[in-house]
LOMAR-452825 format. One record per residue (C-alpha): x, y, z; residue in one letter. Coordinates in Angstrom, 2 decimals, m for minus. Each point is the difference from the previous one (the first is absolute). Layout:
BEGIN
px: X; py: Y; pz: Z; type: A $
...
END
This chain:
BEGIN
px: 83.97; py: 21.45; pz: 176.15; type: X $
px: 0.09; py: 0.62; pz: 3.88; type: X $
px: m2.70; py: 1.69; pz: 2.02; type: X $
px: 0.68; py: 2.86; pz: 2.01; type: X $
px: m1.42; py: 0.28; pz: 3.10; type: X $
px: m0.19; py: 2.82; pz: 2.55; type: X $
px: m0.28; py: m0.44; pz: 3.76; type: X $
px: m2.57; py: 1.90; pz: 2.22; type: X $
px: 0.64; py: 0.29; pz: 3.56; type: X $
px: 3.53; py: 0.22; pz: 1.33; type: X $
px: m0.50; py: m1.65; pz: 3.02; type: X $
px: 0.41; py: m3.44; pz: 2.03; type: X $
px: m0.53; py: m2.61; pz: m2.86; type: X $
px: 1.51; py: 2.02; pz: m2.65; type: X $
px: 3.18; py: m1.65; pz: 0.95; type: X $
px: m1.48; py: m3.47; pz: m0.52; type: X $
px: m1.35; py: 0.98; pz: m3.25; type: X $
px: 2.67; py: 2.22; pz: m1.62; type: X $
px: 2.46; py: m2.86; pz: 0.90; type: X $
px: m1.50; py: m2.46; pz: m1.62; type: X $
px: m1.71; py: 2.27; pz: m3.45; type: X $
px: 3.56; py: 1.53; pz: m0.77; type: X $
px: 1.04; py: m3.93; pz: m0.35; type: X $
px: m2.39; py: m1.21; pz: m2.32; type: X $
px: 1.60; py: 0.53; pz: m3.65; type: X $
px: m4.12; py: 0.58; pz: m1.33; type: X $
px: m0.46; py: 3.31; pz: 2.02; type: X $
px: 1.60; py: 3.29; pz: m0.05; type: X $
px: m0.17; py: 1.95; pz: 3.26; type: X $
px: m0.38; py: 3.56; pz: m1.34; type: X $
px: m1.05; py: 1.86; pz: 2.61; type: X $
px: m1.08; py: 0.62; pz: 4.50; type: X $
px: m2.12; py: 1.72; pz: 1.08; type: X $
px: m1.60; py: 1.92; pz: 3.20; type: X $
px: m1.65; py: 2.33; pz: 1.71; type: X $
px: 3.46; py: 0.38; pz: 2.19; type: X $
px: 2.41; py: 1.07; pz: m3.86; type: X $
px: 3.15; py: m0.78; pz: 2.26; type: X $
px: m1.09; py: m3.14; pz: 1.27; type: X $
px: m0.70; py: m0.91; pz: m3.71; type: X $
px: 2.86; py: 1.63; pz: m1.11; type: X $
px: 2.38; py: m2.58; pz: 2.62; type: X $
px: m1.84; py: m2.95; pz: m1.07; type: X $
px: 0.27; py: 0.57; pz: m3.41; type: X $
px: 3.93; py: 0.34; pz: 0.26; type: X $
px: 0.01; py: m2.99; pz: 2.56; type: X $
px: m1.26; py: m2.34; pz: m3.08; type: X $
px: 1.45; py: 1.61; pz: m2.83; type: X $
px: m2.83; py: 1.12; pz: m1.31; type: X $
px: 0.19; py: 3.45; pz: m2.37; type: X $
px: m2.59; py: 1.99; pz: 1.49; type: X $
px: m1.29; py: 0.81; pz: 3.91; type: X $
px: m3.07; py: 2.68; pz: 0.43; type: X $
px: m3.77; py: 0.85; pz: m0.19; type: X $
px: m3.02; py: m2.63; pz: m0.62; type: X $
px: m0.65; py: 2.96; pz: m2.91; type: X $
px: 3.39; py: 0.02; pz: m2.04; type: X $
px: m0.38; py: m4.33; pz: 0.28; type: X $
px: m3.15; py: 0.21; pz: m1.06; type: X $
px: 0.89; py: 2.53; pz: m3.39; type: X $
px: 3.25; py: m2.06; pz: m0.65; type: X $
px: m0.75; py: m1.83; pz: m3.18; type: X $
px: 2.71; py: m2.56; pz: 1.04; type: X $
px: m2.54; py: m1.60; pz: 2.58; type: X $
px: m2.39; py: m2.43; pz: m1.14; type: X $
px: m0.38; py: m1.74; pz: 3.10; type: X $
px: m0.98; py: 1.81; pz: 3.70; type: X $
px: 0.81; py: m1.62; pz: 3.00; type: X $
px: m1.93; py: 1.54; pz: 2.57; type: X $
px: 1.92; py: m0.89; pz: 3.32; type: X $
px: m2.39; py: 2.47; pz: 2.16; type: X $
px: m1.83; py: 0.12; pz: 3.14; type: X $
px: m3.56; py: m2.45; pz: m1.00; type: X $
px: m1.74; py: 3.19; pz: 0.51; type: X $
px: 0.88; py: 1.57; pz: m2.97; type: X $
px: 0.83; py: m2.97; pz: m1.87; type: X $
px: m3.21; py: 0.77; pz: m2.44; type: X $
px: 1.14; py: 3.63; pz: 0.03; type: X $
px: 2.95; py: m0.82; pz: m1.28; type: X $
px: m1.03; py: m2.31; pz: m2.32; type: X $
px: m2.54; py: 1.63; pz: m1.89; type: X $
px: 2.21; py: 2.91; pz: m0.48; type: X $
px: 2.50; py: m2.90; pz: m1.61; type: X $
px: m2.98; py: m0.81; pz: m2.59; type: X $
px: m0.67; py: 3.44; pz: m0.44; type: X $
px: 3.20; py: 0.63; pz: m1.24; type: X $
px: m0.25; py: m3.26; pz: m2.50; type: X $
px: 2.10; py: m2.44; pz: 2.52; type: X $
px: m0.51; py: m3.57; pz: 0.80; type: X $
px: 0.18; py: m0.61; pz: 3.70; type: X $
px: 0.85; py: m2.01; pz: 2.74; type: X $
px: m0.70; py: 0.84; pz: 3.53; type: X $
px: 0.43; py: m1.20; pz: 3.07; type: X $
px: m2.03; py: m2.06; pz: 2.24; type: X $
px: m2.99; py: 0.96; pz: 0.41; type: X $
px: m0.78; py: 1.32; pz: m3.16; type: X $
px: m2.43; py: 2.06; pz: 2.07; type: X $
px: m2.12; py: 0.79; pz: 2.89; type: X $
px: m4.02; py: m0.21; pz: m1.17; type: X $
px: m1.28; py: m1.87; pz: m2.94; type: X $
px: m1.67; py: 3.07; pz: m2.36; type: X $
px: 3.62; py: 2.11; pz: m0.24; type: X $
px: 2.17; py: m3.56; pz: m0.94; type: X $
px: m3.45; py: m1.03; pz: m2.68; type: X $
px: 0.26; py: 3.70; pz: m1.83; type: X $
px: 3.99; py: m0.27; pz: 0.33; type: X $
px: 0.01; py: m2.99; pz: m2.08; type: X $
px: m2.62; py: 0.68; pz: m2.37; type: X $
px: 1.49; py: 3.26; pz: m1.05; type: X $
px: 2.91; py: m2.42; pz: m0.33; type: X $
px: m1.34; py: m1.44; pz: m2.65; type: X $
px: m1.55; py: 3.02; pz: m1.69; type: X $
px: 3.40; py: 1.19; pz: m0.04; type: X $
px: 1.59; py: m2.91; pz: m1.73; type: X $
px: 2.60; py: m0.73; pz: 3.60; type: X $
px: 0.24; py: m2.88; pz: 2.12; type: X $
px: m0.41; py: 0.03; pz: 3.81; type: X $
px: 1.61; py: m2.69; pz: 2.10; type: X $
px: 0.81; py: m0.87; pz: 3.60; type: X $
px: 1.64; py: m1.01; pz: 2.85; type: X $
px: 0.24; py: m2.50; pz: 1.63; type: X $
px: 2.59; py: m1.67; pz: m2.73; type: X $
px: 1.07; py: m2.68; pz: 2.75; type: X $
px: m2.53; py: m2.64; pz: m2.06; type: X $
px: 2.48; py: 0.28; pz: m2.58; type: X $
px: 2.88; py: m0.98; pz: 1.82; type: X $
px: 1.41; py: m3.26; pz: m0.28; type: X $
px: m1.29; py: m1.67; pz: 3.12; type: X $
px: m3.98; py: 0.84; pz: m0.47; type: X $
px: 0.14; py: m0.96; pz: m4.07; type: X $
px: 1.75; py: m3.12; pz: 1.39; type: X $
px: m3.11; py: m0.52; pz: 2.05; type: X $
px: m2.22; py: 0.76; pz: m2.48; type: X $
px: 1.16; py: m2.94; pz: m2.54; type: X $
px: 0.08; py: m2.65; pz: 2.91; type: X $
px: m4.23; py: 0.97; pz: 0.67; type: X $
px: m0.41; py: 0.55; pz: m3.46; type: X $
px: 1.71; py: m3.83; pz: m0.46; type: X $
px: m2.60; py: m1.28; pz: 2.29; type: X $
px: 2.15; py: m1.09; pz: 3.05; type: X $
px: m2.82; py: 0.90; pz: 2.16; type: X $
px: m3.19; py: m0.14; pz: m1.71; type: X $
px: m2.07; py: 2.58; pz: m0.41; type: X $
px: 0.65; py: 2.60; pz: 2.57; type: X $
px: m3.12; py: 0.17; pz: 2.19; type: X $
px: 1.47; py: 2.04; pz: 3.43; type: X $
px: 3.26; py: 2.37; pz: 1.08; type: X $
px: 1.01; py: 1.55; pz: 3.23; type: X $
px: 2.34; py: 3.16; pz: m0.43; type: X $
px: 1.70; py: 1.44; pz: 3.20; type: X $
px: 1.91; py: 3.50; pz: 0.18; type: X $
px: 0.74; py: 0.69; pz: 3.97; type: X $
px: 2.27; py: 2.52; pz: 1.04; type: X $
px: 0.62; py: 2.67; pz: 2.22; type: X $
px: m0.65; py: 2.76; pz: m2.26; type: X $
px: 2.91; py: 1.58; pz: m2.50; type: X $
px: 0.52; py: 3.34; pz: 2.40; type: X $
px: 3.16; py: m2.08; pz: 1.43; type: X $
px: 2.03; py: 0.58; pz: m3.00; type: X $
px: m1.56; py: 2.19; pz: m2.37; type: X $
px: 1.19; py: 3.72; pz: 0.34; type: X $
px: m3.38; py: 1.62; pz: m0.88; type: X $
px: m2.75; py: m2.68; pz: 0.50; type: X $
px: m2.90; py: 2.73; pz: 0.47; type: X $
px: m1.43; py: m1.08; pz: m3.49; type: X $
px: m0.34; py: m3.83; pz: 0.99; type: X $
px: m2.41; py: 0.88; pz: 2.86; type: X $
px: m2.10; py: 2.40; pz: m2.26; type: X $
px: m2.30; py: m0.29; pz: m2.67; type: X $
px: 1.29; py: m2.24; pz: m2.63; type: X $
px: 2.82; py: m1.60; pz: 2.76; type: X $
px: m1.33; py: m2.66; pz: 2.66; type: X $
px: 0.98; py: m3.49; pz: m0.45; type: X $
px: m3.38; py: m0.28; pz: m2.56; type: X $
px: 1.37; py: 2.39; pz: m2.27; type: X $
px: 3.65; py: m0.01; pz: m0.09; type: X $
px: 0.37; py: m4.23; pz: 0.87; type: X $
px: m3.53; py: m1.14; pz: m1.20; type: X $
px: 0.62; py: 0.53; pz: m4.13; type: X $
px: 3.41; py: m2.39; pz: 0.28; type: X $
px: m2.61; py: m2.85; pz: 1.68; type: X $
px: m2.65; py: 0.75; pz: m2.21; type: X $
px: 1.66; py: 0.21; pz: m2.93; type: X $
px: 1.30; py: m3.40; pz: 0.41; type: X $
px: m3.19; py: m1.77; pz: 0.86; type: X $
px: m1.43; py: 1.76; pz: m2.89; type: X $
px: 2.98; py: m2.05; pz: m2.25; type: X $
px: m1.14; py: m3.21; pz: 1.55; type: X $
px: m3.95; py: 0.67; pz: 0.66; type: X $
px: m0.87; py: 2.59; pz: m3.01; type: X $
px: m2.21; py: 3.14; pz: 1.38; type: X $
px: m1.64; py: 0.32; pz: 2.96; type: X $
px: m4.25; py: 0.09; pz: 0.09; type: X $
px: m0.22; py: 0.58; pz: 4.36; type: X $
px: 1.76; py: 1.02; pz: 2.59; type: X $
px: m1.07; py: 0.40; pz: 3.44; type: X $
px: 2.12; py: 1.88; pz: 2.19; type: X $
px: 0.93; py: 1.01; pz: 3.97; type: X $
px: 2.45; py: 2.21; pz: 1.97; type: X $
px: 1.55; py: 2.70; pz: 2.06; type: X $
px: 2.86; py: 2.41; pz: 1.18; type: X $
px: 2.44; py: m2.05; pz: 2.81; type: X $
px: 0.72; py: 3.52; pz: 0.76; type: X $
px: m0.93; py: 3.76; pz: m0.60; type: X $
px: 3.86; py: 1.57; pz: m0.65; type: X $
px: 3.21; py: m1.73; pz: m0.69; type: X $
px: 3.54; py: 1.50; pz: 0.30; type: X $
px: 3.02; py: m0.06; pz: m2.88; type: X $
px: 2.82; py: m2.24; pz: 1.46; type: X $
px: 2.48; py: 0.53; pz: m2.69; type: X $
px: 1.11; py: 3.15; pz: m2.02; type: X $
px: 0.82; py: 3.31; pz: 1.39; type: X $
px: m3.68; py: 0.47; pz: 0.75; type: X $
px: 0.43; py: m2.39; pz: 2.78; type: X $
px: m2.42; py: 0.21; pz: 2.98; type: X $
px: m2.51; py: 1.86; pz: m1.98; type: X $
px: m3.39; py: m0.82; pz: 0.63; type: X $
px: m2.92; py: m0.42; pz: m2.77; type: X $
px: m3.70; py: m0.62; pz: m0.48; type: X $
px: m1.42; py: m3.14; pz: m0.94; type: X $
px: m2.90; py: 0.29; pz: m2.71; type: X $
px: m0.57; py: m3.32; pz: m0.88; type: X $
px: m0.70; py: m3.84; pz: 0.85; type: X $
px: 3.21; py: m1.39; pz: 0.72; type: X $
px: m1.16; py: m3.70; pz: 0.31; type: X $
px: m2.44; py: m1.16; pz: m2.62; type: X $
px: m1.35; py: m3.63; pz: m0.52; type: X $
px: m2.11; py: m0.45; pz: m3.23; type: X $
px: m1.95; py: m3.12; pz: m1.53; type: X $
px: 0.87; py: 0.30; pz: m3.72; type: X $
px: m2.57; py: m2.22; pz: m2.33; type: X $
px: 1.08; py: m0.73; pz: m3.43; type: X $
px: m2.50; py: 0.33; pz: m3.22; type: X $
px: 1.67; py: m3.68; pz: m1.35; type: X $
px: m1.11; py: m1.31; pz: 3.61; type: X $
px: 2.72; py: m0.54; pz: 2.76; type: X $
px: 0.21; py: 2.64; pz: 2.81; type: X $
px: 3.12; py: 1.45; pz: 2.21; type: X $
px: 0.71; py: 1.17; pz: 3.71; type: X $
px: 2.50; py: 2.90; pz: 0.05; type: X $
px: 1.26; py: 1.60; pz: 2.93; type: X $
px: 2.16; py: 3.35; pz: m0.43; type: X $
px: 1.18; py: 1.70; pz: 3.63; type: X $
px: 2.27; py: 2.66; pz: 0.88; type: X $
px: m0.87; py: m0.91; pz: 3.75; type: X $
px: 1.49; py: m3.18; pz: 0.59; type: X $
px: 3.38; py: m0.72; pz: 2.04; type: X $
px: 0.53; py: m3.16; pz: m1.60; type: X $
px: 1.28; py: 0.63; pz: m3.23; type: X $
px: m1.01; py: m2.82; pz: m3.31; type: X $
px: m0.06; py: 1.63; pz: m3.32; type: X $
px: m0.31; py: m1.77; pz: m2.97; type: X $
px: m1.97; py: m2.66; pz: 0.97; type: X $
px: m2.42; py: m1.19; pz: m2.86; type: X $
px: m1.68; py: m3.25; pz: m0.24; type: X $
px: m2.58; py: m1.81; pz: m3.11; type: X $
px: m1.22; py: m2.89; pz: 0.80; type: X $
px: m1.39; py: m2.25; pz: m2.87; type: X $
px: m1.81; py: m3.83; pz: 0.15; type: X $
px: 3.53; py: m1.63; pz: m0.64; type: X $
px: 2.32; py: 2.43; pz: 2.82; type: X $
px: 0.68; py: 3.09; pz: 0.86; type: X $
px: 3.15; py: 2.49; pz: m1.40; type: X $
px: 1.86; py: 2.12; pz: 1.95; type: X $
px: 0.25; py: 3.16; pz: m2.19; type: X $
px: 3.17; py: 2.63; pz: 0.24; type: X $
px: m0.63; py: 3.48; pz: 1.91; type: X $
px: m2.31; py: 1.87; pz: m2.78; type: X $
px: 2.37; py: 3.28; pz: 1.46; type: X $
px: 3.42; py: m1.84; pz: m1.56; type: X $
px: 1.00; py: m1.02; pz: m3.50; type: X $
px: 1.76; py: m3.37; pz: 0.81; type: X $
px: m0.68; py: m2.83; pz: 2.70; type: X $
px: m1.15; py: m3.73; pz: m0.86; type: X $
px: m3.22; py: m1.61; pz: m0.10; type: X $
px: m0.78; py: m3.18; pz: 1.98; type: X $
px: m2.52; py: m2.14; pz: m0.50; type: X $
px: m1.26; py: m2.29; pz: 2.84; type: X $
px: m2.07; py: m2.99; pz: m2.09; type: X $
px: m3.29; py: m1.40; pz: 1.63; type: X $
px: 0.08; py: m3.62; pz: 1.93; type: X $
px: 3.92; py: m1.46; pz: 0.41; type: X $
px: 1.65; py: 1.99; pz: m2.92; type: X $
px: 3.44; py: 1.77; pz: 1.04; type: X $
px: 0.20; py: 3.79; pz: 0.11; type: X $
px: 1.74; py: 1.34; pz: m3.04; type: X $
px: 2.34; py: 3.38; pz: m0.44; type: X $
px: m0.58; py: 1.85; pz: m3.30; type: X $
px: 2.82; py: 2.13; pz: m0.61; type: X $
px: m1.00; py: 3.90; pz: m1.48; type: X $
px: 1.31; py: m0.32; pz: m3.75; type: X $
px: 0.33; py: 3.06; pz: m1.90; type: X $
px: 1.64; py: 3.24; pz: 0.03; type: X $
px: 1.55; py: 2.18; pz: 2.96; type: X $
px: m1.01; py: 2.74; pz: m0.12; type: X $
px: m2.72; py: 1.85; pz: 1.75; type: X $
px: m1.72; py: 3.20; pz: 0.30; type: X $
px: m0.45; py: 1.62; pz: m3.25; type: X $
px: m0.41; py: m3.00; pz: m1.56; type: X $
px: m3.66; py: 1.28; pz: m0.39; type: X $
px: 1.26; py: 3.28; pz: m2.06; type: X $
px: 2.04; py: m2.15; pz: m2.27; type: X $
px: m2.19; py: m2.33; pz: m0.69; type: X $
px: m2.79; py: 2.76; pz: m1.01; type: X $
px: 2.82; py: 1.54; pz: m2.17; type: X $
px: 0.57; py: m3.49; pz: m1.94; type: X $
px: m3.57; py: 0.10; pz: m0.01; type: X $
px: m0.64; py: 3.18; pz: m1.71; type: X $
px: 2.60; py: m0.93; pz: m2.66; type: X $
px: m1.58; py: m3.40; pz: m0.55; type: X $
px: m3.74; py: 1.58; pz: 0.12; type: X $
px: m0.52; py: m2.70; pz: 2.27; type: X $
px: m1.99; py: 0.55; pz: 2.90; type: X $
px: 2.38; py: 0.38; pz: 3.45; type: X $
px: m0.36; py: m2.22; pz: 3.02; type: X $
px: m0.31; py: 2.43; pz: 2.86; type: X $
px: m2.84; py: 1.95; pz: m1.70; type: X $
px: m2.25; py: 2.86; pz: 1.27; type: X $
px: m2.86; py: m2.27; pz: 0.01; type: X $
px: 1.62; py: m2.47; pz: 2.29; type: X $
px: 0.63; py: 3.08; pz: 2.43; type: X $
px: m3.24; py: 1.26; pz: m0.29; type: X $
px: m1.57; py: m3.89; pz: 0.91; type: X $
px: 2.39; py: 0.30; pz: 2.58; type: X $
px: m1.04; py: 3.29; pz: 1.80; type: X $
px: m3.66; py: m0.68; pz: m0.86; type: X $
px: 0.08; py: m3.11; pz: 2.28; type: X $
px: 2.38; py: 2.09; pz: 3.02; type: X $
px: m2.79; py: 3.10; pz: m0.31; type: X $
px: m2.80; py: m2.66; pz: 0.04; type: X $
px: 1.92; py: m1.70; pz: 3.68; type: X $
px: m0.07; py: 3.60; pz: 1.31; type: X $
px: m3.80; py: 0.43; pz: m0.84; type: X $
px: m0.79; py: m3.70; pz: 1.25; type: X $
px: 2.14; py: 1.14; pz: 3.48; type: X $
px: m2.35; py: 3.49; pz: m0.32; type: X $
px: m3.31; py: m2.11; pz: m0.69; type: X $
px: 0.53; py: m3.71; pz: 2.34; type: X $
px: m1.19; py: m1.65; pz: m3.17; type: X $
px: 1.80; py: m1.40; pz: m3.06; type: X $
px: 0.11; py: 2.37; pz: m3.06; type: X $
px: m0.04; py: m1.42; pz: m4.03; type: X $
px: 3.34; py: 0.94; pz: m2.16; type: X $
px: m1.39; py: 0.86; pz: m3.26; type: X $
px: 2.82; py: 0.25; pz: m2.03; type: X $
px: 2.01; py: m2.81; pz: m1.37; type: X $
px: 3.04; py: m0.77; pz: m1.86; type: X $
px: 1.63; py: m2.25; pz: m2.36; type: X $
px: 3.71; py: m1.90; pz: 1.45; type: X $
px: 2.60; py: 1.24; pz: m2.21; type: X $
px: 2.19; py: m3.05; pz: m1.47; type: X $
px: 2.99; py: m1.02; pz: 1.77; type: X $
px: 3.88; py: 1.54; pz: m0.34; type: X $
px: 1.33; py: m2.60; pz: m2.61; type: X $
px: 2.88; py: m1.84; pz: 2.05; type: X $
px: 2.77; py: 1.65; pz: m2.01; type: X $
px: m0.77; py: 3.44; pz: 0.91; type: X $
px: 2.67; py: 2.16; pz: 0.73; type: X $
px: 0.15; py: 3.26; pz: 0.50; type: X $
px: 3.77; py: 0.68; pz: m0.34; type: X $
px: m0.40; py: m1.31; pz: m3.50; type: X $
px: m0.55; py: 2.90; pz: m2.21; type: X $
px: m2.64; py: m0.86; pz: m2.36; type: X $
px: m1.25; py: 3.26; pz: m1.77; type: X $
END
């Protein structure tokens, strides 16, 4: 039996995600929904989907079991909650939210409620970072020990048509870029036990370069380069950089070094691109092709709806977002503090995508 789903939030990536959820024979696309009814209303009938309206009328429709909540991260755990309330399983985008206490009482009355919460970022179920996973988890490297992650760009206000949210609360390049680098050392590392953490604002306002809000100048709130020391509870440790300030752009970049070589991983913000391993002492460099499915984001809400059917537990969980924003609030308070803060939370690295996984097989 297919899950219906609702979508929350009408807006930039609903395009990305209604594409790809009214493809996958599992899901049912029942309903849109916003604060702006029209814009809802349009993206509904873009994507074929019955209904277009209010969070409210989603929210009562017995049809949805599933809530994708595609808002702004400052009422992500607004939106949420109000999802559980109304006996829905969730799954929310990145970051699941903003402080530690709101996301820890979202999910517990989660599970007093008998609902699932899950969350972006689903790129670690893509093809190319599973791929990854099985050639560490075969040993080509050794024992991970070390990583260097790089995200350098200019900042996103060249192209996005309202990029006031990425240089607020909840945006910055720690927030909206950290939980795809994070997330993926977390695959290959397990949870974090230390950070230690630096940074700054390149500059105080930036201006939209794209849209019909051209021109317009904005305030800056946050860091907008951040470089963090990230110290794993198995042992191991990694250097991540995230900037919005830098003219040279190199995204993607994500290195784990082990006693036998070092791999190449694929961009933790994609759901394809190879792996290559570079072997210690005179070994030749070797090209892993990504093996798996296509398909990309959304691949997270499936997944939890297979999940729920199975009563297996889903990949992408709450918990993993909550380890997730525990260690980026604990690199603000280290930047706040000069000293290295503990992460006391932990989490357990779901099992991998079976190789076979498709989701434009229907299987329910």
């Amino acid at each position: 039996m297919t899950v219906g789903v609702g979508v929350v939030g009408a807006g930039f990536i609903s395009d990305t995600y209604l594409e790809n959820l009214t493809a996958f024979p599992d899901l049912r696309v029942a309903a849109v929904a916003d604060l702006d009814v029209e814009r809802a209303s349009a993206q509904a009938a873009k994507y074929g989907v019955p209904r277009g309206g209010s969070v409210a009328d989603l929210l009562a429709s017995p049809e949805v079991e599933i809530v994708v909540n595609l808002t702004v991260p400052a009422v992500h755990v607004e939106v949420s909650r109000a999802a559980v309330e109304a006996g829905k399983h969730v799954w929310t985008e990145k970051p699941i939210g903003l402080d530690r206490q709101s996301v820890r009482e979202l999910l517990d009355r989660a599970r007093e409620r008998g609902v699932r919460v899950a969350g972006a970022p689903d790129t670690v179920l893509g093809a190319g970072q599973q791929t990854a996973r099985r050639v560490l988890e075969a040993g080509r490297i050794g024992t991970p020990f070390a990583a260097l992650a790089l995200f350098q760009t200019p900042g996103p206000e060249s192209w996005h048509p309202a990029p006031e949210f990425l240089y607020q609360a909840g945006g910055g390049p720690l927030l909206d870029i950290g939980p795809y680098y994070l997330t993926q050392l977390v695959q290959v590392f397990g949870s974090v036990r230390k950070v230690t953490g630096v940074g700054g604002r390149g500059r105080e306002t930036r201006v939209i370069g794209a849209g019909p809000r051209a021109g317009t100048e904005f305030p800056v709130t946050v860091p907008t380069t951040v470089s963090a020391l990230v110290e794993f509870v198995r042992g191991g440790s990694a250097q991540v950089v995230l900037t919005f300030d830098s003219a040279l752009r190199r995204t993607g970049f994500v290195e784990v070094t082990g006693p036998l070589g070092t791999a190449v991983l694929p961009d933790p913000n994609r759901f394809d691109g190879s792996t290559v391993v570079h072997p210690g002492g005179d070994g030749e460099s070797e090209e892993v092709v990504a093996v798996g499915h296509k398909a990309s984001r959304g691949t997270g809400v499936l997944d939890l709806a297979r999940s729920i059917r199975a009563g297996a537990p889903e990949r992408a969980s709450g918990e993993l977002a909550y380890h997730v924003l525990d260690v980026m609030v604990a690199v603000e308070e280290s930047m706040a503090r000069g000293a290295g803060v503990e992460v006391v939370s932990r989490v357990e690295v779901a099992r991998p995508l079976p190789v076979e996984w498709d989701p434009y097989v229907r299987t329910l």
